[in-house]
N, C-alpha and C positions, 0 to 999 in steps of 0.2 A: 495322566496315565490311567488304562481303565484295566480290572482284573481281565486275566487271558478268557476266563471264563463268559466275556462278554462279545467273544469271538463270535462272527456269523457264521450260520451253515455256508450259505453264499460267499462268504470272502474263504471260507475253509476249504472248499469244495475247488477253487481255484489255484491254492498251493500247489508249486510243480517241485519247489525248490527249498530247501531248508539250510540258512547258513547262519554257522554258530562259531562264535569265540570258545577255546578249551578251558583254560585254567580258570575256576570260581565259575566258569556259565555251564559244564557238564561236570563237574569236580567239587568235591567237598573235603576239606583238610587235605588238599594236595593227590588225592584220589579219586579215579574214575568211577563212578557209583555202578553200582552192578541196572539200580535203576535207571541212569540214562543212558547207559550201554544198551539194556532191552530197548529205552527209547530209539536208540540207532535202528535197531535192528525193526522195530516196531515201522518205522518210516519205511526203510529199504521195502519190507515187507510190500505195503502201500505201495508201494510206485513210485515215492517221493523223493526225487534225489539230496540226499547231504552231501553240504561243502563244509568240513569246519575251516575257519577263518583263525589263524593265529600268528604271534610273535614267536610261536617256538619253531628251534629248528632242523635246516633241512633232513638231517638224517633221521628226528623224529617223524620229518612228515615223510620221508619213503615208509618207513615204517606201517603208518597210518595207513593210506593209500593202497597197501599192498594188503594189509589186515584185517583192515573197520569196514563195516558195511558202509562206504562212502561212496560218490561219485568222484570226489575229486577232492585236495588241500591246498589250501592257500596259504604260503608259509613266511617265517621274516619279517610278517608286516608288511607284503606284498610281492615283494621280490620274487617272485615266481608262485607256477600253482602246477602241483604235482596230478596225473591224470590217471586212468588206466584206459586204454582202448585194442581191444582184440587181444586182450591176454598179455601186452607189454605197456608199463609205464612209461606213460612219458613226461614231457616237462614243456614250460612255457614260462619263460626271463621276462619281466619287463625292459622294455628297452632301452628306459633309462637306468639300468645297472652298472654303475661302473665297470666297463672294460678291463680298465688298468688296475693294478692294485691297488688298495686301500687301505692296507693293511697296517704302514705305517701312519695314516692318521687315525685312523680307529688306534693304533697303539698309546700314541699322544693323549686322545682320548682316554682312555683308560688311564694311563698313568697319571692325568689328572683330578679325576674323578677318586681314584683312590686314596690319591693326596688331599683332596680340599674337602670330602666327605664323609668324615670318620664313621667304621663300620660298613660302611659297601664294598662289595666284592665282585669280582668278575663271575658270571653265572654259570654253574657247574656242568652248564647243556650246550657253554660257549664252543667245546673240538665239535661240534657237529654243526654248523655254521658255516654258508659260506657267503653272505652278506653284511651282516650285520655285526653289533655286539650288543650285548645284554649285561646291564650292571643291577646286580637283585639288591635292592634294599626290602623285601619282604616276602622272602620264598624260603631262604634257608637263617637259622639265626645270626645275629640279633635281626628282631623286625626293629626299622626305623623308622617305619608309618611315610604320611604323604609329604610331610616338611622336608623330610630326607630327598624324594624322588622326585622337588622341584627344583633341590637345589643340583641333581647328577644333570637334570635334565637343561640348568642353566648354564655347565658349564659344557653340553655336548653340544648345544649352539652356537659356543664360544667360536666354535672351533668352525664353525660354518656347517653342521650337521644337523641330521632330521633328528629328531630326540622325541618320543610320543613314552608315556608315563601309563602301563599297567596295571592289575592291582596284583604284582607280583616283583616285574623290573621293569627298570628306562631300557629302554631298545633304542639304539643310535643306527646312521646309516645316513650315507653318500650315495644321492638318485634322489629321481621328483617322481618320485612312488610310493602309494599306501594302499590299503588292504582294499579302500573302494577303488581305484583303478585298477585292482589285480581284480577284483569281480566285477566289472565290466566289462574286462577283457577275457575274459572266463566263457561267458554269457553271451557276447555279442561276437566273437571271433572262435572260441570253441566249443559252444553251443548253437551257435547261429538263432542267440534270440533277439527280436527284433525292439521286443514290446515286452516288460519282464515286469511292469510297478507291481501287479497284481500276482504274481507268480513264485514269489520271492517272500518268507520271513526272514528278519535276522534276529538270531538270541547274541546278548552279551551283558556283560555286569561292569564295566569299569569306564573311566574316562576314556582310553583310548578307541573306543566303542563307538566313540558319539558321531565320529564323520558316517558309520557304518547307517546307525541310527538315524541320521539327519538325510542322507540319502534314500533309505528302503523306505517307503508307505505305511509297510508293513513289518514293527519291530517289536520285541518285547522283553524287557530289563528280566533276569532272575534278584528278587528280593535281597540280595546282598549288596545291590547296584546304590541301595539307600545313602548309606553315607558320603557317596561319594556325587550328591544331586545337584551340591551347589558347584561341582564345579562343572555343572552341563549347562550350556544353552539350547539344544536340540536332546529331546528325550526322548527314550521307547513310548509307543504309541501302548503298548499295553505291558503288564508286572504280573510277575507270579507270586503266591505265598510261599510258596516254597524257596529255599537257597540254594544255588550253585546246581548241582546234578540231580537233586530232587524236584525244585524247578523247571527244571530245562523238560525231566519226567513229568509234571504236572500237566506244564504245558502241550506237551506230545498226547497227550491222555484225549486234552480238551480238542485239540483239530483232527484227529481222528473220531471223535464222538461224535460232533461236529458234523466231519462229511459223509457219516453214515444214516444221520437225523432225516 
């Protein structure tokens, strides 16, 4: 990994598209910094469209979408990506979203996961959901670190579910869907881009990052991503010194500097 600050004019000058994980990659102690909010707004400014990319859900991302100087949210961990176009939001399902209900294995779920993982809870953002579930072992107290969130994560496979491991909660879910085929399909069906390696950064900080990272060219961990190195095989291409939403602000600093050099 190399500091962001070793970013080119030329690869700078090429940014069309900025996509970011929320929690710990624009946020510090569960808070959106006043500094990477300017950073939002700092892009919007530029011309540079943001997607954030996240596990939280959907009613947070109308929210967003309708709010934050974004072009667009990717929410659930894929399952859809919220738009605006002419003044009405709209929306876009992956296809493989289950139809039918799921409700009662996602419920199975949960009531396992509560049983066999003392201290996990179902996640207080779960009524605003309509894919997935989120069991926090480290957003609201007690934290129970990452021994905790391999073991919700082993039994939400149990059960024949996708389970991907946060640095906040396991997020479960029925579909052959994740956040890089929700930005594919973002890109190449509602953006109509053909050709995007060069076009595209992604920020993030946690394991569930890494397919994000191992797919874009163009990645870069905010400095909180450290502890969590060994459990990467594909890594951000470049790190900030700063953490979570100071970070995410540093970096914004530097590809604007960048493409005005």
């Amino acid at each position: 990994m190399k500091p962001i600050s070793e970013l080119t004019p030329e690869t700078a000058k090429k940014i069309q598209y900025v996509f970011h994980d929320i929690d710990d990659t624009i946020t510090n102690d569960g808070k959106l910094t006043a500094d990477a909010y300017r950073a939002l707004w700092m892009l919007f400014e530029e011309g540079i469209q943001v997607v954030p990319v996240t596990g939280r859900p959907a009613g947070w991302c109308d929210m967003i979408v309708r709010e934050w100087p974004v072009e667009a949210v990717i929410g659930e961990n894929g399952a859809f990506v919220y738009y605006m176009e002419d003044g009405k939001r709209k929306e876009f399902y992956h296809p493989s979203v289950p139809l039918e209900s799921v409700s009662e294995k996602l419920n199975a779920i949960r009531e396992a996961c509560l049983k066999e993982v003392p201290g996990c809870r179902v996640s207080k953002d779960q009524p605003y959901r309509v894919c997935d579930l989120a069991i926090d072992f480290n957003e609201d107290e007690p934290k129970l670190g990452l021994d905790a969130a391999q073991k919700i994560k082993e039994v939400c496979e149990r059960f024949g579910a996708v389970a991907k491991i946060s640095s906040i909660h396991v997020n479960t879910w029925f579909g052959d869907y994740s956040k890089v085929d929700m930005a594919k399909l973002f890109l190449t069906q509602i953006k109509k881009e053909t050709d995007f390696s060069e076009k595209v950064i992604f920020f993030g900080d946690s394991p569930n990052d890494e397919p994000m990272f191992s797919f874009f060219p163009l990645s870069c961990g905010v400095s909180n991503i450290r502890p969590f190195l060994s459990h990467f095989i594909y890594l951000p291409l470049y790190l900030t010194k700063g953490q979570g939403g100071y970070g995410f602000d540093e970096a914004v600093r530097w590809i604007l500097q960048k493409r005005r050099s």
